[in-house]
C-alpha atoms as one frame of an Amber mdcrd trajectory, in Angstrom:
protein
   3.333-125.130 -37.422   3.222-121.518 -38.977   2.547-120.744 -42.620   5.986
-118.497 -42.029   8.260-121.309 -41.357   7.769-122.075 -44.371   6.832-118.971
 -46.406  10.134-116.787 -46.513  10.451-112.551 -46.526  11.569-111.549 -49.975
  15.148-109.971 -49.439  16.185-107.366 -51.833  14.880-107.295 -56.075  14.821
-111.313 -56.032  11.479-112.404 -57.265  10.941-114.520 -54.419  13.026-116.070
 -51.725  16.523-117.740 -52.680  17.418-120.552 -50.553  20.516-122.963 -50.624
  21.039-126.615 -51.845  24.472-127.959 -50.736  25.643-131.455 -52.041  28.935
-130.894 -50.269  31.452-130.965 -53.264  34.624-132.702 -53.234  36.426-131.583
 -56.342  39.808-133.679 -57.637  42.918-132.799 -55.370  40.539-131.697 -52.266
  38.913-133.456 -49.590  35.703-133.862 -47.536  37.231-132.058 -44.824  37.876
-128.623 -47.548  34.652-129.881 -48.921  32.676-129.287 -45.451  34.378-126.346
 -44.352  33.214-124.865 -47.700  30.113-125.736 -46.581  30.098-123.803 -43.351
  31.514-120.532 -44.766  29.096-120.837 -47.521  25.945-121.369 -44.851  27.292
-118.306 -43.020  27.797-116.042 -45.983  23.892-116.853 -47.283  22.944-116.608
 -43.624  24.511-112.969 -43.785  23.134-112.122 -47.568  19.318-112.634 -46.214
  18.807-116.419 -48.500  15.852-117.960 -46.578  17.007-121.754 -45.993  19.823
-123.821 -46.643  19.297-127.387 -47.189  21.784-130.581 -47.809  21.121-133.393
 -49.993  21.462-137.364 -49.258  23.670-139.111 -51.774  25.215-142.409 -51.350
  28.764-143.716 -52.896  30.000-140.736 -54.591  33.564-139.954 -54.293  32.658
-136.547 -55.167  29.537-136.288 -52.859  29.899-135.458 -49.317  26.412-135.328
 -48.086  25.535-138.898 -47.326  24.556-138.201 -43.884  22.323-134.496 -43.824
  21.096-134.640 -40.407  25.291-135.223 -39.023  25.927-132.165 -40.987  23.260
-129.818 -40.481  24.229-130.213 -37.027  27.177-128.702 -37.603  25.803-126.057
 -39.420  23.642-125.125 -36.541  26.609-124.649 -34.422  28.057-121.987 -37.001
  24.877-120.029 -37.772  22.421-118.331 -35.913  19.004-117.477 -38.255  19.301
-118.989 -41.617  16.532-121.738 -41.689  18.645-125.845 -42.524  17.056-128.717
 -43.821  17.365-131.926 -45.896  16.891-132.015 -49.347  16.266-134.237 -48.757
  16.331-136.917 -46.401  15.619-140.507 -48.410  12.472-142.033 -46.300  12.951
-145.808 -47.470  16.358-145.794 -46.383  16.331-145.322 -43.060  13.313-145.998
 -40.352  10.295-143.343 -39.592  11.465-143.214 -35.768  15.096-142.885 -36.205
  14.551-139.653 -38.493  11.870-138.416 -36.178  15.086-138.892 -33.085  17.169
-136.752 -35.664  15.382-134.281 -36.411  13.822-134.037 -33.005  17.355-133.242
 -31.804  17.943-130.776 -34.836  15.127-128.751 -33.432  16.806-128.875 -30.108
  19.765-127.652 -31.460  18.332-124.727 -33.638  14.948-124.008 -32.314  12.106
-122.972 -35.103  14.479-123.338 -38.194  14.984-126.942 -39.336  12.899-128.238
 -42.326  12.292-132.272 -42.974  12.336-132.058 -46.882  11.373-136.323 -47.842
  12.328-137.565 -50.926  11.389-141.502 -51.735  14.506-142.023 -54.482  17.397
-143.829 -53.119  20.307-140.884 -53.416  22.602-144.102 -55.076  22.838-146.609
 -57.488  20.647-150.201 -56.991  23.269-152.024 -54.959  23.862-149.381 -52.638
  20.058-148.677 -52.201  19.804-152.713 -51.349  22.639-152.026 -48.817  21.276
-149.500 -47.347  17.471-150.539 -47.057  18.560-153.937 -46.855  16.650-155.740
 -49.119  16.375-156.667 -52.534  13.827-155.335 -53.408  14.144-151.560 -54.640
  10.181-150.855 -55.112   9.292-152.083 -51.507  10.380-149.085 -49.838   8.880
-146.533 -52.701   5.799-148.252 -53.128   5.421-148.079 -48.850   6.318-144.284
 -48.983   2.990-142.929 -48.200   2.889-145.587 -45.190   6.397-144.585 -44.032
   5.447-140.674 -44.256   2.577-141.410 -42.087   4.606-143.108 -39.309   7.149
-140.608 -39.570   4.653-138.133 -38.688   3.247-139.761 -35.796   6.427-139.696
 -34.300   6.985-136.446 -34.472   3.660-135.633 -33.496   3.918-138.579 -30.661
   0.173-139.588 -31.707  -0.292-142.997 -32.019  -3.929-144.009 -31.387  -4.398
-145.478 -28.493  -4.354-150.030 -29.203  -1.666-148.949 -31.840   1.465-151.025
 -31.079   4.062-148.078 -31.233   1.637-145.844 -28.991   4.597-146.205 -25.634
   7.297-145.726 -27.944   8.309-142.235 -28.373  10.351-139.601 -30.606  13.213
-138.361 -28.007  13.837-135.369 -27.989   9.845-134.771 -29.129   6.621-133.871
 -27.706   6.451-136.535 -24.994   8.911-134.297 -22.980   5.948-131.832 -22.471
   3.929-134.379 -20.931   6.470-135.293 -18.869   6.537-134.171 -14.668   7.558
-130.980 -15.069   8.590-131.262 -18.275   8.708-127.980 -21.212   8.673-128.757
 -25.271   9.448-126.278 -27.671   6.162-125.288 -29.668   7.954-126.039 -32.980
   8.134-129.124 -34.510  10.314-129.310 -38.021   7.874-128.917 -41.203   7.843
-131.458 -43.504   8.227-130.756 -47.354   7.893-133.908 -50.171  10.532-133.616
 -52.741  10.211-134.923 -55.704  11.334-135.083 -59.714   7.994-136.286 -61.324
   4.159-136.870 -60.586   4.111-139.160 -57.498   5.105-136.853 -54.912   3.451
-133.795 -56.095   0.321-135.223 -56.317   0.761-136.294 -52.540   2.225-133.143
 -51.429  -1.165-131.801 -52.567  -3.330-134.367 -51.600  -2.087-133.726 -47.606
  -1.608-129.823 -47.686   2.375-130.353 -47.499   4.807-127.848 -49.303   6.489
-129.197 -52.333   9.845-129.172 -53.705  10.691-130.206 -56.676  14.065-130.999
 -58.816  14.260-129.006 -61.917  18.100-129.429 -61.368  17.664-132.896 -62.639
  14.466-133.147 -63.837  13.419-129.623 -66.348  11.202-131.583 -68.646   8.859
-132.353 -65.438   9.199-129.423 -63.948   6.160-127.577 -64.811   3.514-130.627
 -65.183   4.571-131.649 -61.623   4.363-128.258 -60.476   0.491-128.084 -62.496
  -0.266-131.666 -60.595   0.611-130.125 -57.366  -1.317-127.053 -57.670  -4.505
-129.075 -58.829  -4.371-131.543 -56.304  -3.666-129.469 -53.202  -6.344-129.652
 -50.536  -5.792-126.934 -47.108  -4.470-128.296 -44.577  -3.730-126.933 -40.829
   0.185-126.779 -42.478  -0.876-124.299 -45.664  -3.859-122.817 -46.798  -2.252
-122.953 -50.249   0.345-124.311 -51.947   3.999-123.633 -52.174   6.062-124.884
 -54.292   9.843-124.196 -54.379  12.099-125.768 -57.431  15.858-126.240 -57.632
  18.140-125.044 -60.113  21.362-125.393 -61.055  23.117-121.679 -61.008  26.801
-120.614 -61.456  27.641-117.262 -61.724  31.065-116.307 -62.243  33.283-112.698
 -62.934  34.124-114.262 -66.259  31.460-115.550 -68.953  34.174-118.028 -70.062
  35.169-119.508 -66.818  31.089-120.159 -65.932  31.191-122.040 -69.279  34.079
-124.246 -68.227  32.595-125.358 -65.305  29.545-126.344 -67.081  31.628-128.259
 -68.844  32.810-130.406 -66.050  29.842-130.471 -64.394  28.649-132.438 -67.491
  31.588-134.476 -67.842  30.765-135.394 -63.552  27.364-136.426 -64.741  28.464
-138.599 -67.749  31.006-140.742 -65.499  27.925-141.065 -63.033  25.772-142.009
 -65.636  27.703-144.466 -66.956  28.552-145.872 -63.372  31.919-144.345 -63.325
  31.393-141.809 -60.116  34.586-139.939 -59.200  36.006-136.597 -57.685  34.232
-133.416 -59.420  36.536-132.941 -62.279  38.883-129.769 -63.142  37.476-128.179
 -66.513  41.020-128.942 -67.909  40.196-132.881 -67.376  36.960-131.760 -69.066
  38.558-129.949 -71.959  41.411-132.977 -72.511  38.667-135.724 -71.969  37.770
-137.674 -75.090  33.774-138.042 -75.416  31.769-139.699 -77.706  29.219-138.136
 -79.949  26.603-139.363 -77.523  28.484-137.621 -74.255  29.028-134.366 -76.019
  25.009-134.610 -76.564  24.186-135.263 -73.386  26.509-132.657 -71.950  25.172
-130.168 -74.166  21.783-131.222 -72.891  22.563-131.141 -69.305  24.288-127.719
 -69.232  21.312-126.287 -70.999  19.450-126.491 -67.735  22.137-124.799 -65.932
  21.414-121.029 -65.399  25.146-119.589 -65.940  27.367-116.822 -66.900  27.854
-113.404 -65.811  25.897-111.927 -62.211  23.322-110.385 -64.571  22.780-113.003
 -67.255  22.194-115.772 -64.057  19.532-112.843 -62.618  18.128-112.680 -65.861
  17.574-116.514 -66.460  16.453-117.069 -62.792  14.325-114.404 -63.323  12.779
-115.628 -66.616  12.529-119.450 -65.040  10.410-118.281 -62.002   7.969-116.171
 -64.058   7.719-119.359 -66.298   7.114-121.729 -63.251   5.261-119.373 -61.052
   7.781-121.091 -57.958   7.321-119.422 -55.158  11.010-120.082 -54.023  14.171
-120.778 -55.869  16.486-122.979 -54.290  19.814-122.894 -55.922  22.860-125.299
 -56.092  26.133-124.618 -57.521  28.565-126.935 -58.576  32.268-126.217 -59.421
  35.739-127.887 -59.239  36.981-125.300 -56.487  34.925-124.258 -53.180  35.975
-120.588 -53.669  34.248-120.303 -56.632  30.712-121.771 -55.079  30.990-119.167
 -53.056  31.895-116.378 -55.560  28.907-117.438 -57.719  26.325-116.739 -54.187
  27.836-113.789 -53.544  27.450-112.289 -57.375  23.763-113.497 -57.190  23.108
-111.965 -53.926  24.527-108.831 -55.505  22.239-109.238 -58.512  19.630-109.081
 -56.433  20.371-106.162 -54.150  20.274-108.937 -51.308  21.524-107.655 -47.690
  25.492-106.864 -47.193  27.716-109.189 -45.183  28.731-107.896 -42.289
């Protein structure tokens, strides 16, 4: 695997490279059809503005979520872009089994040779009962606590290594490295990197530990952010994957023509994560259901909390605070997500930032 599948060209005045995270967006009145087709004009218009990778997140029973299954949709987006590097962000390990990811992904990289990323998270994407639905058991820590196990398999399979005596050692990863062996058989040379997400200790320490990029969610998780990132950087050890670290972090970032209208759909975004918080998931909200909802001392809080960690406003102001948040971190990519009611303006707010930054023009 080379360091430069991973390590991205700096495009434009941008600090470092910009990348993608897509949670597929279904705002109230649309659908997950608008939602995905947002999705593909948004992958082509970053493809065409030089962002380095565009990855989809995993997220179980959330009306307003449209990215339970990554691997289904980056396959799509493979069809309807041509250099632009798509991964998970990540793919949920304890939900699903270590060979049937390695057969997805496997096929990814037959579909898009060289650019698909494995990005592993160990969180279930959902709420409890979901995750017991999904992993189908009752017991939530089982598949957390086995992560380092899984991650291990997984890898095998995609490497098709299994020590000889090993009882998977005739099962393999299809499509995958076997093929090579095969009478007369070719393999492409690339096999998809694997990055650990993660939103506190455990997986940066691990990332380190095995010489694996890192990504982690200061989206969700700002208080963390820069321990976790500290963690990672003291535990790292070389590996044939990096010879040092590399951390990328997400953020939240909404640029918008209007100062105002950026604060509006902060708003929302807040009131989408108090309904989830309080187990009340629905369609992303208009800001005029935010403005006419009634909230509680506590809500108005916590939405004043969470849209602090949302880099928004004006093309410049967003520049300005990504700018300020990677010198702070010392990330060596940014990986932004945008939410907003309408799919037009997720794809206003990249363009703006991509002019911010000098990034290439569309063709």
């Amino acid at each position: 695997m080379a360091a430069d599948e991973i390590r991205g060209a700096i495009n434009g005045t941008a600090p470092v490279p910009l990348s993608v995270l897509d949670l597929v967006t279904v705002g109230s009145g649309s659908t997950a059809s608008d939602a995905l087709r947002t999705s593909v004009e948004l992958a082509r218009l970053t493809e065409a503005r030089g962002f380095h990778r565009y990855w989809v997140a995993e997220h179980h029973s959330m009306p307003g979520v449209a990215s339970s299954s990554p691997a289904v949709i980056l396959a799509h987006l493979a069809a309807h872009t041509d250099r632009i590097r798509l991964g998970s962000g990540g793919v949920m390990l304890p939900n699903h089994a270590p060979l049937v990811i390695a057969e997805q992904f496997g096929t990814l990289e037959a579909l898009a040779p060289g650019r698909v990323d494995l990005g592993l998270g160990r969180a279930p994407g959902t709420d409890g009962a979901t995750a017991a639905a999904l992993r189908r058991t009752e017991s939530l820590n089982e598949g957390a606590d086995d992560f380092p196990q899984q991650l291990a398999e997984l890898t095998r399979f995609l490497d098709d290594d299994f020590p000889d005596g090993h009882p998977y050692r005739r099962i393999h990863a299809v499509p995958g490295p076997v093929q090579a062996t095969a009478p007369g058989g070719v393999q492409s040379p690339h096999r998809p990197p694997i990055w650990l997400l993660g939103s506190s200790g455990f997986s940066a320490r691990l990332a380190g530990a095995l010489g694996l990029p890192f990504a982690f969610a200061h989206h969700f998780s700002a208080q963390n952010t820069i321990p976790a990132l500290d963690l990672y950087r003291e535990s790292f050890q070389p590996s044939e994957v990096l010879a040092a670290p590399y951390a990328l972090i997400g953020v939240s970032a909404l640029a918008t023509d209007d100062e105002k209208e950026a604060a509006r759909q902060v708003r929302a975004t807040g009131l989408n994560m108090v309904r989830l918080r309080t187990g009340r998931p629905g369609l992303f909200p208009t800001p005029e259901e935010a403005e006419a909802h009634p909230l509680s001392a506590m809500e108005e809080e916590f939405i004043a909390s969470w849209g602090a960690n949302i880099v928004h406003g004006t093309a410049d102001e967003v520049r300005s605070g990504l700018d300020d948040l990677q010198k702070r971190t010392g990330a060596d990519e940014l990986m932004l997500t945008s939410h907003a009611h309408r799919g037009e303006l997720r794809l206003r707010s990249y363009e703006l930032i991509a002019n911010a930054y000098d990034l290439p023009t569309a063709a």
